[in-house]
C-alpha positions as CSV (number, residue, x, y, z in Angstrom):
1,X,45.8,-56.5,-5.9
2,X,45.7,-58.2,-2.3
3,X,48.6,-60.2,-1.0
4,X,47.9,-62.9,1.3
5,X,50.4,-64.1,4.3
6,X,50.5,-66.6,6.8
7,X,51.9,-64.8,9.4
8,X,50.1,-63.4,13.0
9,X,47.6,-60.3,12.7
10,X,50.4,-58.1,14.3
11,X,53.2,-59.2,12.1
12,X,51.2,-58.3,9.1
13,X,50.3,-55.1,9.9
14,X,54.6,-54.5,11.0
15,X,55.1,-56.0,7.0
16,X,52.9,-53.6,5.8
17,X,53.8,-50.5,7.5
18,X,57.5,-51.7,6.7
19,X,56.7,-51.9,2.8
20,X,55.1,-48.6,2.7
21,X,58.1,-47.2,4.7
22,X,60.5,-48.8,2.2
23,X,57.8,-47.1,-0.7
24,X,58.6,-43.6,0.7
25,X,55.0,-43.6,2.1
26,X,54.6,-42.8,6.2
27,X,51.3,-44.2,8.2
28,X,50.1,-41.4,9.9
29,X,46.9,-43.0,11.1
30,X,45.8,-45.9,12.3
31,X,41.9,-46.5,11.6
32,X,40.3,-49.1,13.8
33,X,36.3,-48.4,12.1
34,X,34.8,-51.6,13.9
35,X,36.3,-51.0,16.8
36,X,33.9,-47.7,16.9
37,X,31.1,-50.2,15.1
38,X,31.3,-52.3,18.0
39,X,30.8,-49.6,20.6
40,X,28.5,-47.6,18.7
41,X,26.0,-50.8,17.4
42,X,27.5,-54.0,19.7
43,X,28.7,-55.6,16.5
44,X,31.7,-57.9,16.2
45,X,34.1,-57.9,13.4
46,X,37.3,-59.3,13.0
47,X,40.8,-57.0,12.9
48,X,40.3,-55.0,9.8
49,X,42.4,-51.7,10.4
50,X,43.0,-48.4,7.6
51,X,46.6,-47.6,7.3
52,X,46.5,-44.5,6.3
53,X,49.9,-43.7,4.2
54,X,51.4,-40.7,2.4
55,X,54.5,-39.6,0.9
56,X,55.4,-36.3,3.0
57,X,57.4,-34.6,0.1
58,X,54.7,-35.2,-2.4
59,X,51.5,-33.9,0.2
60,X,54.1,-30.6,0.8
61,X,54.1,-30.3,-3.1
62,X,50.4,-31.0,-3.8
63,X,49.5,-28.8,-0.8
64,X,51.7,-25.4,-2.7
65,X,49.9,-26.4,-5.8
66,X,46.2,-26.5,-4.4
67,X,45.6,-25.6,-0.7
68,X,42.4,-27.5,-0.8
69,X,44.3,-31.0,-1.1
70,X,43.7,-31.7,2.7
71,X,40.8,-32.7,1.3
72,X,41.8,-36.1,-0.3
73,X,42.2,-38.8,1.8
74,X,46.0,-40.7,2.4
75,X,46.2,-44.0,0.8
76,X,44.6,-46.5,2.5
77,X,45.9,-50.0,3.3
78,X,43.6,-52.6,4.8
79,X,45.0,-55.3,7.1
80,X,42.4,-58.0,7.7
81,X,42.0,-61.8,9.0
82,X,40.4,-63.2,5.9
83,X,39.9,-66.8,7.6
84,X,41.3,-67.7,10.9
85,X,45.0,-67.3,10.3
86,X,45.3,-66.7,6.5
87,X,46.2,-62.4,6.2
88,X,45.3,-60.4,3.7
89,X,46.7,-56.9,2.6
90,X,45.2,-54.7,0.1
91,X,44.9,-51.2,-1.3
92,X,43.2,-50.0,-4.5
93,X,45.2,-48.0,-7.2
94,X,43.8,-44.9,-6.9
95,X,44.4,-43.6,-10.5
96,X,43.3,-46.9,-12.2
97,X,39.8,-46.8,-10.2
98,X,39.4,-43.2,-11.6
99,X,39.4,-44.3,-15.5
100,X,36.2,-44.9,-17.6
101,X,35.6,-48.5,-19.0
């Protein structure tokens, strides 16, 4: 579920790496996509970065259980300027999004 702040584009994306830290999650990227869409294609978007996140002890685990689980992606957190000054944050539970309706 998203949260929404009204706080600068900066200090949102401090809040959220501070949350995940305080979840036992790390970032250990920093995906600016439009950044590259921009320089690839010349289109604008506003600040929209990944915050790629994962819990170190867990990945160690999973990774002596199956050596192919470089293969999943961290858990992403988006950071974006919904409207001018209103902040959102959001990531998608991955285990919820994997169950049948």
């Amino acid at each position: 579920m998203p949260r929404h702040l009204i706080v600068s584009f900066e200090d949102a994306v401090r809040l959220a790496t501070d949350a995940l830290k305080q979840g036992g999650l790390g970032v250990i990227t920093e995906i600016d996509v439009w950044d590259t869409v921009k320089k690839e294609i010349g289109v604008d978007f506003r600040d929209y970065p990944f915050l790629g996140a994962c819990n170190p002890h867990i990945a160690q685990e999973a990774h002596q259980i199956e050596d192919k689980f470089g293969t999943m992606p961290p858990r992403t957190v988006v950071v974006q300027d919904i409207d001018g000054g209103r902040i959102e944050i959001a990531a998608i539970d991955r285990a919820a999004s994997m169950m049948e309706v």
